[in-house]
Backbone as numpy.savetxt, mean C-alpha at the origin, in Angstrom:
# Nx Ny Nz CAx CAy CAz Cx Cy Cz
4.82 7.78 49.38 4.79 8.41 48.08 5.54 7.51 47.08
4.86 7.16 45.81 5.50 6.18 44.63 6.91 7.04 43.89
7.53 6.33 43.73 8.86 7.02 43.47 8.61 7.29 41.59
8.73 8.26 40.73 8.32 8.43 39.48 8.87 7.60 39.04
10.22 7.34 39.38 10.68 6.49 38.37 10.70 5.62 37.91
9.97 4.76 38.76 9.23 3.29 39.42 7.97 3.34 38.44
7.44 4.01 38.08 5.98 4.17 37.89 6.68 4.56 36.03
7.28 5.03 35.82 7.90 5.21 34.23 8.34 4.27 33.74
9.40 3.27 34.62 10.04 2.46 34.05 8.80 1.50 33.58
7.72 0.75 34.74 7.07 0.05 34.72 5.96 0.36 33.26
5.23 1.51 32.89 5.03 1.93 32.17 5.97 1.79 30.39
7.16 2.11 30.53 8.03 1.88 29.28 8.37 0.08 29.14
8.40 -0.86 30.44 7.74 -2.17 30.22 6.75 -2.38 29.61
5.62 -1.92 30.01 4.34 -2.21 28.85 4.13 -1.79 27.83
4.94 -1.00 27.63 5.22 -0.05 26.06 5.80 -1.32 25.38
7.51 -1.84 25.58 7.91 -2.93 25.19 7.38 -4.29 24.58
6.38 -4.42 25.63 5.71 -5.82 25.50 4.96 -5.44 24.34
3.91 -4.20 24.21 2.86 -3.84 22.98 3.75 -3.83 21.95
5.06 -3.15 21.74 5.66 -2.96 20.87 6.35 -4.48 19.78
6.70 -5.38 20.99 6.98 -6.45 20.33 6.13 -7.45 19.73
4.64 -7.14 20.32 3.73 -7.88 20.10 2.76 -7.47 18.72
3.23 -5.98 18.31 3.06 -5.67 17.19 3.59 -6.20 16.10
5.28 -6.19 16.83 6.47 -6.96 15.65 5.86 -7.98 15.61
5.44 -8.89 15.94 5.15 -10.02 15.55 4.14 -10.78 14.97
3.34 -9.85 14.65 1.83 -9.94 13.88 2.59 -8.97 12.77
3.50 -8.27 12.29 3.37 -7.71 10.99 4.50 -8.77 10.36
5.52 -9.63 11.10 6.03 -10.70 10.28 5.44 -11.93 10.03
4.34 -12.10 10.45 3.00 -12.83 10.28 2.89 -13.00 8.35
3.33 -13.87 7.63 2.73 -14.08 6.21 1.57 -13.65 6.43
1.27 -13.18 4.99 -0.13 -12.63 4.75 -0.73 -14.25 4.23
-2.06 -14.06 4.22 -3.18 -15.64 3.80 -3.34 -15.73 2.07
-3.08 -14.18 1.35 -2.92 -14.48 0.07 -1.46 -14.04 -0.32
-0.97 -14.37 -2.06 0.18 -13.57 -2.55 -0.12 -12.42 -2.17
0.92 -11.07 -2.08 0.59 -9.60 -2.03 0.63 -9.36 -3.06
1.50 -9.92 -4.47 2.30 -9.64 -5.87 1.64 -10.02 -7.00
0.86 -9.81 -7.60 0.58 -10.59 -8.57 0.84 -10.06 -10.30
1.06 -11.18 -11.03 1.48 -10.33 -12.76 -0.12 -9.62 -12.92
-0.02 -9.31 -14.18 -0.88 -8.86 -15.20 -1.95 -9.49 -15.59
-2.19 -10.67 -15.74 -3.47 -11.49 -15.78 -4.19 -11.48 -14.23
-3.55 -12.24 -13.39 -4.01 -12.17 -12.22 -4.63 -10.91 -11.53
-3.77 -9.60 -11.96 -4.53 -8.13 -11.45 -6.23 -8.09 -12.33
-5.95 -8.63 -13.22 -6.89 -8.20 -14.15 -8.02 -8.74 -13.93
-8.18 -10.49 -13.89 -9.00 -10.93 -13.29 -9.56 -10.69 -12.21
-8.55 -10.26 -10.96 -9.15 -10.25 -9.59 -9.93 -8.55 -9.81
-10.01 -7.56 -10.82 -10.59 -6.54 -10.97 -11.51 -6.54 -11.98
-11.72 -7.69 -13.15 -13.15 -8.00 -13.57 -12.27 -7.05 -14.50
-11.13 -7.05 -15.75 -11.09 -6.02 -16.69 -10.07 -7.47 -17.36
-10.52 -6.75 -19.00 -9.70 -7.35 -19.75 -7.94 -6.98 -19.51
-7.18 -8.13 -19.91 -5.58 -8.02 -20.07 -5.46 -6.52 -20.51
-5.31 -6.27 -21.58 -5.37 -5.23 -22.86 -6.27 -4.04 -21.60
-7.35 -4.24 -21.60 -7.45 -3.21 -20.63 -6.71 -2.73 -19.72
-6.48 -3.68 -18.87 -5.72 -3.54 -17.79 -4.46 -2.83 -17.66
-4.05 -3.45 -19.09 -2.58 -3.04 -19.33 -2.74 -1.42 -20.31
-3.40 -0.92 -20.63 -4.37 0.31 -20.78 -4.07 1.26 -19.65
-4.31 0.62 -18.44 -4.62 1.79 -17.21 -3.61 1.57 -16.69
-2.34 0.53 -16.93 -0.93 1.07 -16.34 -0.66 1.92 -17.02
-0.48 1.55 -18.52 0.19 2.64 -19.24 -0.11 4.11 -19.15
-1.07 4.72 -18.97 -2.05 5.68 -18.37 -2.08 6.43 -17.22
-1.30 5.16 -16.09 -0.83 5.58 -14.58 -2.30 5.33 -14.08
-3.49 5.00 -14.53 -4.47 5.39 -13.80 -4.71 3.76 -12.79
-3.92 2.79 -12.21 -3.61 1.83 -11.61 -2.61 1.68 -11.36
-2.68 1.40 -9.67 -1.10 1.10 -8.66 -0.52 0.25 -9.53
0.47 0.02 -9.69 1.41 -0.62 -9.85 2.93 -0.56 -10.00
3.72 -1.50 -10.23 5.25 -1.52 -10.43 5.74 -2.50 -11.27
6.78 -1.84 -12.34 6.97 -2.69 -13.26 9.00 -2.88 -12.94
8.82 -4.46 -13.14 10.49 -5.13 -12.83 10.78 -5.38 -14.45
11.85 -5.21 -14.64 12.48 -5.66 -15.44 11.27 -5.96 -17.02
10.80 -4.82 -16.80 10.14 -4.48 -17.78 8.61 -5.79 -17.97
8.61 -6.14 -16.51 7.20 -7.19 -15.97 6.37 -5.84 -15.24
5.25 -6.54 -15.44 4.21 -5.70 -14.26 3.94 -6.30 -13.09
3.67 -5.60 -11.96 3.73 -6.06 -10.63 2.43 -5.14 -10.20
1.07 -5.85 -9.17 0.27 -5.67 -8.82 -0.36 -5.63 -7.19
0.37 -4.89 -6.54 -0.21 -5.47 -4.91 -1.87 -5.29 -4.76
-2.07 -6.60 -4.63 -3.54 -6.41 -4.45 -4.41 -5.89 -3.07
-3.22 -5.24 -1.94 -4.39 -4.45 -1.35 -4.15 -3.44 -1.92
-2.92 -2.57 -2.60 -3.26 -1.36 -3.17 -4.05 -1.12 -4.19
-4.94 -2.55 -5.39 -5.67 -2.65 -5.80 -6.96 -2.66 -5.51
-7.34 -3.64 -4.33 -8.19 -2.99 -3.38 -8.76 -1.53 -2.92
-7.11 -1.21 -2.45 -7.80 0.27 -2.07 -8.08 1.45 -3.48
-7.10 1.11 -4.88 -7.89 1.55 -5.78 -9.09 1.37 -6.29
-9.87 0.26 -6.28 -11.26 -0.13 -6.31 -11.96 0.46 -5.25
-11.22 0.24 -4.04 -12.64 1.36 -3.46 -12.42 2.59 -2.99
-11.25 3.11 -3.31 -11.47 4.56 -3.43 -11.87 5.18 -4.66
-12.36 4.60 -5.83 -12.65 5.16 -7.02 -11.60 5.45 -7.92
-12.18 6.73 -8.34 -10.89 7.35 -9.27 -9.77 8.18 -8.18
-8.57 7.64 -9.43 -7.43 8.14 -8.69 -6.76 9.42 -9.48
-6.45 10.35 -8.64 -5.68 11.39 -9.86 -4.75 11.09 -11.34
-4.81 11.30 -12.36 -4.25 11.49 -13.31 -2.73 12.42 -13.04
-1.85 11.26 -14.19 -0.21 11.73 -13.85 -0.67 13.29 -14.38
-0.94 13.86 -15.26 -1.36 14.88 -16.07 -1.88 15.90 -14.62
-3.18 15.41 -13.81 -3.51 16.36 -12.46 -2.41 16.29 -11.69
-1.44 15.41 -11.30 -0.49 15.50 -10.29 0.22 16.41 -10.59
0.57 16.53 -12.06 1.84 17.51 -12.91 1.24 18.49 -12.47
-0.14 19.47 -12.96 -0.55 20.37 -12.54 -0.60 21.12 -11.17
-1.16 20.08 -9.70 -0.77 20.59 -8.78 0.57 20.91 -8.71
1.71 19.56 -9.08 2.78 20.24 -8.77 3.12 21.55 -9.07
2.72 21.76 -10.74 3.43 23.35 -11.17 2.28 23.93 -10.26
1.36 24.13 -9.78 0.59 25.34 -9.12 0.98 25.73 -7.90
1.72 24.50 -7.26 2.28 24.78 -5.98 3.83 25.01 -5.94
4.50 25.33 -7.32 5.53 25.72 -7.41 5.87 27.22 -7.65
4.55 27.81 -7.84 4.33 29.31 -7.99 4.52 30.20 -6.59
């Protein structure tokens, strides 16, 4: 008869090995910048500057602004391009108060 504990430990070994082998593909550099300003978002989404800078002000595009710069991760740009439209700060406000009732 296999002793459990034998059979767990060996098991939480191969857990280890997957686990580190994960770590080491997510400190992997990415093949493009992740960051890009305000021209660069704009171009890589086919919209004018002025536009662009339109749909931050608006909230209706990911982004983050430093020191009063804009900041663009382009897979969360990505995934705003292909998930479509994204809720409005204005709809978020609303669920919130509806789910505060």
């Amino acid at each position: 008869m296999n002793n459990p504990f034998e059979e767990i430990t060996a098991k939480l070994d191969a857990l280890a090995v997957d686990v580190r082998a994960l770590k080491s593909r997510t400190n992997e550099k990415p093949d493009r910048k992740r960051r890009v300003g305000l021209s660069e978002a704009a171009k890589y989404c086919g919209l004018a500057n002025r536009t662009m800078y339109k749909k931050t002000h608006r909230r209706e595009v990911p982004h983050s602004k430093v020191g009063g710069r804009l900041f663009f991760d382009l897979d969360l740009l990505d995934a705003w391009i292909d998930g479509g439209r994204r809720p409005m700060a204005s709809e978020i406000a609303e669920e919130r108060m509806a789910g505060n009732k």
